[in-house]
N, C-alpha and C positions, 0 to 999 in steps of 0.2 A: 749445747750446740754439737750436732754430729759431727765428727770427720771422717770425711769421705775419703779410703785407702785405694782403692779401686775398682773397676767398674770394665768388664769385657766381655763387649755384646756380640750377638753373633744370630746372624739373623735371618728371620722369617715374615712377610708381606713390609711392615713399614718401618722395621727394624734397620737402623741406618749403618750397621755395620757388618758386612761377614770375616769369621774367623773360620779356617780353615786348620783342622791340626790333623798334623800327619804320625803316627804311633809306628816309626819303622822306617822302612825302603824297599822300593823294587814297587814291581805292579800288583802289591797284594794291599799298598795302602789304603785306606780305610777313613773316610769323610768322616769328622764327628765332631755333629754341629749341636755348641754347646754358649750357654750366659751361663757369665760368672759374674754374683755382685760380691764386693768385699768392703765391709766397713766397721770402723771399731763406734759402736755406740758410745752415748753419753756417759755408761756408768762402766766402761771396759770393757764391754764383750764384745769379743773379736770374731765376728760372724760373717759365716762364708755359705753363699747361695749358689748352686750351681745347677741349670735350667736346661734339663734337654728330654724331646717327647718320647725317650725310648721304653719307657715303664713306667707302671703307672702304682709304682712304690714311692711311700714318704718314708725318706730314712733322715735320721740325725743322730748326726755323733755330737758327742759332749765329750768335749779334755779338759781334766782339769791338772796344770801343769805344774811339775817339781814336787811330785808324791812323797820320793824320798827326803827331800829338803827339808818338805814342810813337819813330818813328821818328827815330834818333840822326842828327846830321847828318853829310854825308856814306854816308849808308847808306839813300837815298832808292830806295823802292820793295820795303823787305824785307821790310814785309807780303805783301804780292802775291806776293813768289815762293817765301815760306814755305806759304803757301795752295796753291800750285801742286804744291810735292811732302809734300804730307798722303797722297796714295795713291802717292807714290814707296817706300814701305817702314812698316812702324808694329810698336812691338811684336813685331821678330820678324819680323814677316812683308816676303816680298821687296813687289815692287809689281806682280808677277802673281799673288801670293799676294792681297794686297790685292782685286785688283779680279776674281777669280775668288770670293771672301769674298762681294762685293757681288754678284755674279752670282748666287751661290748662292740670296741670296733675293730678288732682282729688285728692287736698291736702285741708288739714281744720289745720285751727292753731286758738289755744283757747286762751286765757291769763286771766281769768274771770270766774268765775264761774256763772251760768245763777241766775241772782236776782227775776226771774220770779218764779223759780220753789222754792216754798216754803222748807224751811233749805237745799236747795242747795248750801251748802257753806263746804262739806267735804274736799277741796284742797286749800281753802284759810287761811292763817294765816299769825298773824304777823311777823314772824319769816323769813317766804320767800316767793317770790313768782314764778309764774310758770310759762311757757310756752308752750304746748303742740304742735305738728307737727305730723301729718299722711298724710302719702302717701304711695301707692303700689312700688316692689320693683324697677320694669321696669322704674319708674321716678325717682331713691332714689339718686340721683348725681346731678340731676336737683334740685329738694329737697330740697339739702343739700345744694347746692350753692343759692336758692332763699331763705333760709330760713336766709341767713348769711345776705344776703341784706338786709333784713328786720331787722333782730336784731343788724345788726352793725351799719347800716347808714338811719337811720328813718329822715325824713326829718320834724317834726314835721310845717307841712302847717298853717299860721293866721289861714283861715276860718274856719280846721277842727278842730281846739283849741278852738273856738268858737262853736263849734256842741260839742263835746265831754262835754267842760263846762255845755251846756243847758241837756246833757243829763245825765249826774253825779248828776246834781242838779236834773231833776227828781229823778233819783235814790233814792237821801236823803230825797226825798217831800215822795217818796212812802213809805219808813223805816220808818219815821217819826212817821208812822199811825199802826206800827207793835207792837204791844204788845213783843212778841218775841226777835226782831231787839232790840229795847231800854232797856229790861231785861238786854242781854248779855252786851251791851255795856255800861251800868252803874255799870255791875259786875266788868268786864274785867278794870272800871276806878279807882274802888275801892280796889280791888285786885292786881292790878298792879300799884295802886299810884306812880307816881315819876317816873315809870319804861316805857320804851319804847312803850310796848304790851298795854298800855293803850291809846293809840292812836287808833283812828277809823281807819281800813284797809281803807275804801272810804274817807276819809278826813270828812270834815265839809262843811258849805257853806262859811265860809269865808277864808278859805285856798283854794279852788276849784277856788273861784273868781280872785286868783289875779297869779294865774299859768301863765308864762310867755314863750315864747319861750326860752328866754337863758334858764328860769327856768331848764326844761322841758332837756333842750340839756346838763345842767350842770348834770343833777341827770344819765339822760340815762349812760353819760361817766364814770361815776363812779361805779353806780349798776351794770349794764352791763358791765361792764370790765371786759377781760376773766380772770383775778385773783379773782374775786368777783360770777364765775361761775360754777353750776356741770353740765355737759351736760351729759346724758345718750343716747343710742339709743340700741335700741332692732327690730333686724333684720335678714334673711335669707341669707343675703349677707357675703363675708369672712370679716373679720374683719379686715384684713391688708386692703381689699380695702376701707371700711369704712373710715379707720383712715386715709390714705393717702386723702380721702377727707376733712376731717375736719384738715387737715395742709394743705391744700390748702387753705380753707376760715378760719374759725374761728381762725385756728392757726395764723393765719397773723394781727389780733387784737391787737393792743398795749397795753399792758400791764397799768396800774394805780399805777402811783406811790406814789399816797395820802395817808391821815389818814386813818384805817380800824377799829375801835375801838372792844376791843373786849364786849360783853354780859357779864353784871355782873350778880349776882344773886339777884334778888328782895327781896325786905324785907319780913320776916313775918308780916302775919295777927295778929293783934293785940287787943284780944276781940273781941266782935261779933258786927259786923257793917250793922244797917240794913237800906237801903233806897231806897227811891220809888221816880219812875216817874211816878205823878198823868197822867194818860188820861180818856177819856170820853168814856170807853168800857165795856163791860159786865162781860169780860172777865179779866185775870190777868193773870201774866205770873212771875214767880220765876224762877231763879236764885241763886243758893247758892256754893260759888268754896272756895276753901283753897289750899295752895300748897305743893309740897310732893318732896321725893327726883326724880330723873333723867334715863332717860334712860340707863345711865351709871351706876347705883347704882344696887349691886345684888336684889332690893327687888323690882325692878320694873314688874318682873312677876306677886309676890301677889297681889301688888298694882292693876295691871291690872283684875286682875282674880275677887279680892274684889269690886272693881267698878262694876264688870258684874253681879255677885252675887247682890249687892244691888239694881242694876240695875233692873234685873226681879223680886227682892221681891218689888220692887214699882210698878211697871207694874201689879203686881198681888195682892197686898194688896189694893191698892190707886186708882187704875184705876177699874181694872175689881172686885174686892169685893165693895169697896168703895164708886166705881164710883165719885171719886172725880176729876180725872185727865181726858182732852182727848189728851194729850199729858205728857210723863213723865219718866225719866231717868236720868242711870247717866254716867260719861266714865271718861277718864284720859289724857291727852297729856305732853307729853315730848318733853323735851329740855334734851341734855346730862348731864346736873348738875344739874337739876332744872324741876320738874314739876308742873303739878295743876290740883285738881278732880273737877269738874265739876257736879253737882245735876241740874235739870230742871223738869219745870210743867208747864202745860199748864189750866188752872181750872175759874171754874166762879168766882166772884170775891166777894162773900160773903164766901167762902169758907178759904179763902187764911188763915186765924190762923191755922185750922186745916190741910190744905194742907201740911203750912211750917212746924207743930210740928211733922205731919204726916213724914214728909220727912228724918228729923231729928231723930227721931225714930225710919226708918227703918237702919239707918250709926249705930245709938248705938246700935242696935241688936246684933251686930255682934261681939259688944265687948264681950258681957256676954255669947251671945250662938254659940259655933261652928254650922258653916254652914255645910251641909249634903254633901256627897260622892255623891252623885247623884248631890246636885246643883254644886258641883266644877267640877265634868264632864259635865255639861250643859254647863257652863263657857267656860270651856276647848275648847269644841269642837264647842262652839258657835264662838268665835275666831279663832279658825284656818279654820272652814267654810267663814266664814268672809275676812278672808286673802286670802283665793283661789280665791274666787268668786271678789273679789278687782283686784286681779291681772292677770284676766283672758285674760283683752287685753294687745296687746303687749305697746300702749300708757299708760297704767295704769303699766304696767312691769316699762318701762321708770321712771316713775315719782316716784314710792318708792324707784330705787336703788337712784334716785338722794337725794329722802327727808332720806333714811339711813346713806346713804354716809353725809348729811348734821349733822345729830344728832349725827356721831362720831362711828355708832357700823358697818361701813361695808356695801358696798350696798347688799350683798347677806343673807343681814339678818334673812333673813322668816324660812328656816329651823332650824337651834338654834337656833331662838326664841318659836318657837311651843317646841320643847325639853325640852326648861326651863319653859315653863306655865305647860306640864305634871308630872314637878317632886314638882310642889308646893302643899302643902299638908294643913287639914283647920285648922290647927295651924298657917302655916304661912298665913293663911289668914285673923286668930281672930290677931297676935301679929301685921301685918301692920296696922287693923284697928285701934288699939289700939295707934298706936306710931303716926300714918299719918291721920287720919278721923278726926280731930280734928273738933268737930261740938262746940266748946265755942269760938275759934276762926278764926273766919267764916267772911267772906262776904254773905248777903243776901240779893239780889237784885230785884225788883220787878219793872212792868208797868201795868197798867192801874188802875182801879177803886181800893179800900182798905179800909173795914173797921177800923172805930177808934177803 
C-alpha cells in the first residue's frame, strides 16, 4: 500500500491549486510555478517529483544515505568505488554496451565528483552519496528504465574491478601530494575521532586493495536498497506519468531487510588539538573545524550568516591586506542534529603561526564587536545568490531536494530558508559566536612544511 507524504500542486488550465513561491524581496521577485509530488513507495523509496515547463531536461538524483555509516570497517571508501563501476557493466550489458546505451539518447550520469578540477568536491560527503542522471525529455522513459538497470543490477565485472582499483590508487598517489587533500583529512580524523565521517570518502590503499566482487555485490544490496534511497527528478513531464515509471522500475526493487543503524552524535572537541602532516612543500595548508548545533536547531541561520561574515573578514584582512593567504575561508555543514565550522588557508609555510593566530582572531572578533548592517546583508545576500545560481540547473534542482529531504527540513527548503537568514540580526550573530566558535576547543590541522 503506498503512503502518500505529500502532494503540492501548482497550477495550469484544470490544475485546482496555485502555489506562488517568492525566492527573495523587493520588486525583483520572481513567479515560479512549480508540482511537487512526494511519496515514499511500497518498498522505501522516498521519491520526489518536481514539475515545472522551464526545460526540457530529465534529471535525477539518486541518494543513497549514511555512506560513512554504512561502510564496514576496514572497507573504507567502498561507496566511492562501487559508484565508479555503475557503468562498468549492468544487466548484461558490457560497459561499452552501457555507455553507448547512454549515448543513444544523450544521457550523462555522474556518481563522483571530477578529482581533477581542484576543490571540486562541493557534492561529496560522508554522509551520502550521489548519483546524478540527465537526459532530454523526448528519451525521459527510456532514461528511466536504463538508469534502473544501472543502479539495480551492476554486474560488478573481475577485469573492471582491477581498472577501477589501479585507478582509485592513482587517485590516492595524486592526494597524497596535496597539501589541501591531507589538511582536510587529518582535520576531519581528529574532529570526528571514533565517529564515522573520519573515514576517508576514497578509502585508503589498503582497503581499495582487497575489494572483492562479493565485497562490492554485498555493499551495492544494502546502500542501494530502495529503503536506503531519495530519488528526486525535476522535469517537464506530468508527474502522474513520471511516477507511474519509477513503479515500473525502481518500484519493483526489493526492499532490505538488514540492520540500518542510526547516526549518533559525535563527541565534543576537547582542548585544542593541533597536528601536522610534515611534507616537502613550500607551501602549508590549515585546517581548523569545531562542531556546532544542526540543521534542525533554530540558530542555524546565525550560525550560517556568522561563518560568512568571518569568512570575507579573512579574505579581506589575511589575504588581500595581509597577503598572507592565497587561498582562505570559512563555512558550516549540517547534519539535522549535529554540525561543524570549518576555517581554511592556503599560505607559504613560514607563515603558518601567524596565519593560524591570524585565523583565530578574526572567529574572536566577533565575540567583542558586533558585525556591521552592511556585513550581515552582504552575508545575507551572498547566500541566497549562492542558492540561486546552485540551483539553476534542473540536475542541481534534483540533488538539493534530495540532500534536504535527507537532513530532515523538507526538500522544498530554499524559500524558508532565505526568510530565516533575513530576520537574523548581529546580535544574534555575536551571541552564536559566542556559544558555538569555540576557538580553545578546536581541532587544527595542517600539511606540509612548519615551522618549530
Amino acid at each position: 500500500m503506498m503512503r502518500k507524504v505529500n502532494r503540492i500542486v501548482l497550477a495550469f488550465g484544470l490544475v485546482p491549486a496555485i502555489m506562488i513561491s517568492f525566492f527573495g524581496t523587493g520588486c525583483s521577485q520572481k513567479k515560479d510555478y512549480n508540482i511537487f509530488v512526494h511519496e515514499i513507495l511500497p518498498n522505501g523509496l522516498d521519491l520526489i517529483i518536481k514539475y515545472n515547463p522551464d526545460s526540457r531536461v530529465y534529471a535525477i538524483n539518486i541518494l543513497g544515505k549514511n555512506r560513512s555509516l554504512l561502510e564496514p570497517n576496514g572497507k573504507e571508501g567502498i561507496t566511492d568505488f562501487v559508484n565508479r563501476m555503475l557503468t562498468s557493466g549492468a544487466d548484461g550489458m558490457s560497459a561499452d554496451e552501457v555507455q553507448n546505451a547512454l549515448d543513444d539518447i544523450g544521457a550523462e550520469i555522474t556518481a563522483n565528483d571530477n578529482p581533477y578540477i581542484p576543490y571540486d568536491d562541493r557534492y561529496t560527503s560522508s554522509a551520502y552519496s550521489f548519483i546524478k542522471f540527465e537526459t532530454i525529455d523526448e528519451y525521459a522513459h527510456d532514461g528511466t528504465e536504463l538508469l534502473h538497470r544501472i543502479i539495480s543490477k551492476p554486474d560488478f565485472p573481475g577485469p573492471e574491478i582491477r581498472q577501477t582499483s589501479q585507478k582509485v590508487m592513482g587517485l590516492l598517489g595524486m592526494k597524497s601530494g596535496s597539501t589541501y587533500q591531507n589538511a582536510r583529512d587529518l582535520c576531519y580524523k581528529n574532529l570526528f575521532s571514533g565517529f564515522p565521517f573520519s573515514k576517508p570518502v576514497l578509502g585508503n590503499r589498503a582497503s581499495i586493495m582487497q575489494f572483492t566482487r562479493d565485497d562490492l555485490i554485498s555493499h551495492h544490496q544494502k546502500f542501494y536498497a530502495p529503503n536506503n534511497m531519495i530519488m528526486a527528478i525535476a522535469t517537464n513531464i506530468d508527474p502522474d506519468t513520471v511516477k507511474s515509471w519509477v513503479y515500473e522500475t525502481f518500484g519493483k526493487m526489493e526492499k532490505n531487510n538488514g540492520d540500518y543503524p542510526t547516526l549518533p552524535r559525535p563527541s565534543e572537541v576537547q582542548g585544542r588539538i593541533e597536528v601536522n602532516h610534515e611534507m616537502n612543500k613550500e607551501q602549508i595548508y590549515i585546517y581548523m573545524g569545531g562542531l556546532c548545533p544542526g540543521m534542525k536547531s533554530p540558530e542555524a541561520p546565525a550560525i550560517d550568516m556568522a561563518a560568512s561574515i568571518i569568512s570575507s573578514r579573512m579574505k579581506e584582512n589575511l589575504r588581500e591586506q595581509q597577503g598572507l593567504a592565497y587561498s582562505v575561508g570559512m563555512g558550516v555543514s549540517f547534519m539535522p542534529e549535529f554540525g561543524w565550522l570549518i576555517a581554511s588557508m592556503g599560505t607559504g609555510f613560514e607563515n603558518y603561526e601567524v596565519a593560524r593566530d591570524g585565523m583565530i582572531a578574526e572567529i574572536n572578533k566577533l565575540k567583542s564587536e558586533l558585525p556591521t548592517a552592511e556585513e550581515l546583508k552582504k552575508a545575507q545576500n551572498s547566500t541566497w545568490g549562492s542558492m540561486l545560481l546552485a540551483r539553476a540547473s534542473r540536475i542541481n534542482q534534483a540533488y538539493y531536494m534530495c540532500k534536504n529531504e535527507f537532513l530532515g527540513v523538507g526538500y522544498n527548503y530554499e524559500d524558508d530558508y532565505i526568510s530565516k537568514i533575513r530576520t537574523v540580526t548581529p546580535d544574534d550573530i555575536q551571541r552564536v559566536v559566542k556559544d558555538y566558535f569555540d576557538t580553545e576547543n578546536i581541532v587544527i590541522a595542517s600539511a606540509g612544511k612548519k615551522t618549530r
